[in-house]
C-alpha positions as CSV (number, residue, x, y, z in Angstrom):
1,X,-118.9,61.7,18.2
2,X,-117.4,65.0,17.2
3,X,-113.9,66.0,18.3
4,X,-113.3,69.7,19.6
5,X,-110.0,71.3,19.2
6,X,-108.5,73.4,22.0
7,X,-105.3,75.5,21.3
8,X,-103.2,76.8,23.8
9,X,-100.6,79.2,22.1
10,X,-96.7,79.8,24.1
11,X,-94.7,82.9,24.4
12,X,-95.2,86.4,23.0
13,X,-98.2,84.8,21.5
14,X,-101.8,85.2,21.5
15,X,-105.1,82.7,20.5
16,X,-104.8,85.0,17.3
17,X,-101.4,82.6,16.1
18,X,-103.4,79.6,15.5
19,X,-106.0,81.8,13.4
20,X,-104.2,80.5,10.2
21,X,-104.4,77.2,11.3
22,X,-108.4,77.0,12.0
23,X,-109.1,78.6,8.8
24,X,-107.4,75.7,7.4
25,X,-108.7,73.1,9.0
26,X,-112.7,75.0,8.5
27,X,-111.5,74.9,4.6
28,X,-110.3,71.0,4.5
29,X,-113.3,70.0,6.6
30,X,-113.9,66.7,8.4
31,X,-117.5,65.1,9.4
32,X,-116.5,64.4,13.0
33,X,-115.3,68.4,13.5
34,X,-116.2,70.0,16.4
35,X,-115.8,73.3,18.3
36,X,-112.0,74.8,17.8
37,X,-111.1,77.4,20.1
38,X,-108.0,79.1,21.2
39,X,-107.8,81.2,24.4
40,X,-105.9,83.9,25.0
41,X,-103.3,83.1,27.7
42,X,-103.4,85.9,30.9
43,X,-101.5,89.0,29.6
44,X,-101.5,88.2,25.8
45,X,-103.6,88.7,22.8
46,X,-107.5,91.0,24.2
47,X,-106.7,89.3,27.7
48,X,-104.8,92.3,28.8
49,X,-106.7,93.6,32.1
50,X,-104.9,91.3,34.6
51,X,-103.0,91.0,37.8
52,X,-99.8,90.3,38.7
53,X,-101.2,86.4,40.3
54,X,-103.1,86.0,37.3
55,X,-99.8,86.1,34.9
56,X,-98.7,82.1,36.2
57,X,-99.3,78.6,35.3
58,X,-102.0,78.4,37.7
59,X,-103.4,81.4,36.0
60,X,-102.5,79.9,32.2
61,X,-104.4,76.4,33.5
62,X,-107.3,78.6,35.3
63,X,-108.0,80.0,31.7
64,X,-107.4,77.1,29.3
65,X,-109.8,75.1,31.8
66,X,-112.1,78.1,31.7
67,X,-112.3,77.8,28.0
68,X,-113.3,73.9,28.2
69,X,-116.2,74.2,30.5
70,X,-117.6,78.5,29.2
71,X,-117.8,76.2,25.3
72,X,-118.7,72.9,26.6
73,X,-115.6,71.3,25.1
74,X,-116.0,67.4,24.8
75,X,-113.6,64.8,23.7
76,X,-111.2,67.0,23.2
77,X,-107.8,67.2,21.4
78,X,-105.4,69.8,23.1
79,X,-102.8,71.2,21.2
80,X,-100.4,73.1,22.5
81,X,-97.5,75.4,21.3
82,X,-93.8,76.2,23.1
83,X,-94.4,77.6,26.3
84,X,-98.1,75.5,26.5
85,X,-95.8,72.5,27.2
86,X,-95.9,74.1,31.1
87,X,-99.0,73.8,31.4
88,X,-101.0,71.4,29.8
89,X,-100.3,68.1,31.7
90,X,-101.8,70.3,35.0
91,X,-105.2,71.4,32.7
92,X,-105.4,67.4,32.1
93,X,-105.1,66.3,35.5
94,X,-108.2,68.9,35.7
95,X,-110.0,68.0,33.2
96,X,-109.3,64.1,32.5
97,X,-112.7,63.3,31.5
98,X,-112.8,66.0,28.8
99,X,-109.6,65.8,27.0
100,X,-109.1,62.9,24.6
101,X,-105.2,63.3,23.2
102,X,-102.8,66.1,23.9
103,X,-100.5,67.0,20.8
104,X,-97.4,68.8,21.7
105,X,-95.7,71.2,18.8
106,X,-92.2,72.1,19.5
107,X,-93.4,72.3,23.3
108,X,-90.8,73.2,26.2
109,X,-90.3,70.3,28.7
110,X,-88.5,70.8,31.2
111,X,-87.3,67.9,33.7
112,X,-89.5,67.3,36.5
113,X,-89.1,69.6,38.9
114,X,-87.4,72.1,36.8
115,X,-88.5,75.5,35.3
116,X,-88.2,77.0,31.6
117,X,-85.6,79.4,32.5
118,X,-83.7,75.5,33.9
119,X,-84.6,74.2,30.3
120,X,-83.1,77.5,28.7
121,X,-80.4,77.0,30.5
122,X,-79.3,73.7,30.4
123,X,-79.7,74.3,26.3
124,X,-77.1,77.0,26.7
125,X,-79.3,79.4,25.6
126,X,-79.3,82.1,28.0
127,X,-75.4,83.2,28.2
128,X,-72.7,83.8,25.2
129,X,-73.3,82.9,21.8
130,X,-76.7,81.0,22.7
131,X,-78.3,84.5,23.9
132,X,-76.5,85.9,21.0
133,X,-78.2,83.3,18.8
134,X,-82.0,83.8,20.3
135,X,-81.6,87.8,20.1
136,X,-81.0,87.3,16.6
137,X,-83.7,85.4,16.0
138,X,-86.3,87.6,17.6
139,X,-84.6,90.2,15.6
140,X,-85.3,88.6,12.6
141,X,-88.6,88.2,12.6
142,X,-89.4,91.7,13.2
143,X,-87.8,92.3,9.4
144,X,-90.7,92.2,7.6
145,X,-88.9,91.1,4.5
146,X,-87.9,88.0,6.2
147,X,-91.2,87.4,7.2
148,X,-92.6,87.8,4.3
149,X,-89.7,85.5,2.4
150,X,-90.7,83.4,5.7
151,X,-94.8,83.0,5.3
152,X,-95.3,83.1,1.4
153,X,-97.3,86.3,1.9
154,X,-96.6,90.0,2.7
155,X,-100.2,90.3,4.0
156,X,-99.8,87.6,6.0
157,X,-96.2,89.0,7.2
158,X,-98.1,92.9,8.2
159,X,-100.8,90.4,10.1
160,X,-97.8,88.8,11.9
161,X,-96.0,92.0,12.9
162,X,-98.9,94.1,13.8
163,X,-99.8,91.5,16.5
164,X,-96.7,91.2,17.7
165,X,-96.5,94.6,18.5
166,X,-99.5,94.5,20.7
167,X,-97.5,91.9,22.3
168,X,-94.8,93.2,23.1
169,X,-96.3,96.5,24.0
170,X,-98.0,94.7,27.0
171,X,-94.7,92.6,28.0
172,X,-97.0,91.2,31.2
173,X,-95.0,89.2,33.5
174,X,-93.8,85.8,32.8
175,X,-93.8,82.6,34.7
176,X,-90.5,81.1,33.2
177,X,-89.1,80.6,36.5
178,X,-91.8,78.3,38.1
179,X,-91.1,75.0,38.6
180,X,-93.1,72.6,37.1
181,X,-94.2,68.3,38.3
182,X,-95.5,66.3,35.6
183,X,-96.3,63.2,38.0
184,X,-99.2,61.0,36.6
185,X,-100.3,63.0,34.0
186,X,-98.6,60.7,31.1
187,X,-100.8,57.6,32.1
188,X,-103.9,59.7,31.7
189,X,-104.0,60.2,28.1
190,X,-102.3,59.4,24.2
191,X,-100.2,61.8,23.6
192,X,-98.5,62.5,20.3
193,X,-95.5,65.0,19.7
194,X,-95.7,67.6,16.7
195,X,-92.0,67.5,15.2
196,X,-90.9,70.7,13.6
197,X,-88.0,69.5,11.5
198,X,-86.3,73.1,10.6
199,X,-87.0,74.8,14.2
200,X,-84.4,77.1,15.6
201,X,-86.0,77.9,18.6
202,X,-86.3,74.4,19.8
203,X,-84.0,72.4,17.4
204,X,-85.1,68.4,16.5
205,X,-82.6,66.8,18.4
206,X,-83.6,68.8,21.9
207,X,-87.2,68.4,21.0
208,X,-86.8,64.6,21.0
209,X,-85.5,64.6,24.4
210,X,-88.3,66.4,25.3
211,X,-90.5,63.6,23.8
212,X,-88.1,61.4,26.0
213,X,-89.5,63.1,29.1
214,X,-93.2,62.2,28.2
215,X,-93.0,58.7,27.6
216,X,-90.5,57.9,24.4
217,X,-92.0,55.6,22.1
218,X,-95.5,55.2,23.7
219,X,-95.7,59.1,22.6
220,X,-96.8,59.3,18.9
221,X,-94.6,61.4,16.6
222,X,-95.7,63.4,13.6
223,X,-92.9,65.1,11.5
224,X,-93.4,68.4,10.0
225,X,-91.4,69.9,7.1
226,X,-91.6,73.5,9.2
227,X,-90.1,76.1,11.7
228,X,-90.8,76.8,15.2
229,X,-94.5,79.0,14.4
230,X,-95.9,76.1,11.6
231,X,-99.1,77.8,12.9
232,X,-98.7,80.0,11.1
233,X,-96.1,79.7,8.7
234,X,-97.3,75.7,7.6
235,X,-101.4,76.0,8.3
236,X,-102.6,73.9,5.8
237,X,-99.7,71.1,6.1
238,X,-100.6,71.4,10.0
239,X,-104.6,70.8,9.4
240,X,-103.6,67.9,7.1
241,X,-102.2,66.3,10.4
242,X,-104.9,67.6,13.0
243,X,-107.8,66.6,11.2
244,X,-106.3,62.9,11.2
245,X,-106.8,63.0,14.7
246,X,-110.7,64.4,14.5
């Protein structure tokens, strides 16, 4: 049986971010392969003409479950990025007969019951040096030198900016302060957790805990020598682990 691949990009993101990451895994190949898709969220990427109710989890679930059922997606692997960690265990709970394995990459998980801007929070991330620290980081990768120094490729690093431009020129609102219940979804599913070693954004220690939250040890852990966007920075080294999942 063939494995589908569904991606569900975070933040100030698009489907476009895991572009690098399909190519890969199209160019390293595997015989049980499927479908690969990656949705554009409500507000990001060419999903631009929304409302204000659309711009939610419900809406971000509506669309990734959308995307199953419009391709016919079957025994699938769901792998989600940052803010996807909102909203995957709800497109589960939808969909439990379609998706195989979820693989969470430096995901947000908040405690049960709590919202991102709790998580952000409670990481010291949104006051004093913290803010400081994540306003320098967003200003970084607008520098195209560091991006470039960043991805191994000025083309790559122009691709990068120019499509976060469009992102941030259509700012559309964001759920971060929706709470968020996990309840039951664990015990539908394996899950595995996508460790990005050198990520800023969501250092290794928080994204453990994180881990914690899902389960601990009966979630599967896969380390990657990479930063917050391996999408797109670490493609290939990304596919390598996908495809062992196919």
């Amino acid at each position: 049986m063939q494995t589908d691949f569904l991606f569900i990009h975070g933040g100030l993101r698009g489907g476009w971010c895991w572009a690098p990451t399909i190519e890969a895994m199209e160019a390293q190949g595997h015989h049980r392969l499927g479908k690969m898709v990656a949705p554009d969220m409500p507000g990001h990427g060419g999903y631009t003409d929304v409302r204000v109710e659309d711009c939610t989890i419900a809406g971000y679930v509506d669309t990734a479950v959308d995307a199953i059922l419009t391709h016919d997606l079957r025994n699938v692997v769901m792998v989600g990025h940052s803010f996807a960690g909102l909203t995957m265990p709800y497109v589960v709970k939808r969909l439990p007969d379609r998706v195989r394995r979820v693989m969470f990459m430096a995901c947000a998980v908040p405690a049960e019951g709590d919202s991102l801007e709790d998580l952000l929070a409670s990481m010291g991330k949104t006051t004093g040096e913290g803010l400081r620290d994540r306003e320098r980081r967003w200003a970084r990768e607008w520098d195209l030198e560091y991006s470039t120094k960043r991805l191994g490729s000025r083309e790559r690093a122009e691709w990068l900016l120019a499509n976060l431009e469009k992102e941030r020129e259509n700012q559309p609102p964001r759920p971060n302060a929706e709470k968020v219940h996990r309840d039951g979804f664990a015990d539908l599913v394996p899950l595995t957790w996508l460790l990005t070693v050198r990520d800023q954004a969501f250092p290794a220690e928080w994204q453990l805990k994180f881990r914690d939250r899902l389960g601990g040890e009966r979630v599967g852990l896969e380390r990657l020598d990479a930063a917050h966007d391996a999408m797109i920075s670490k493609p290939r080294e990304l596919a390598e682990v996908l495809l062992r999942y196919a």
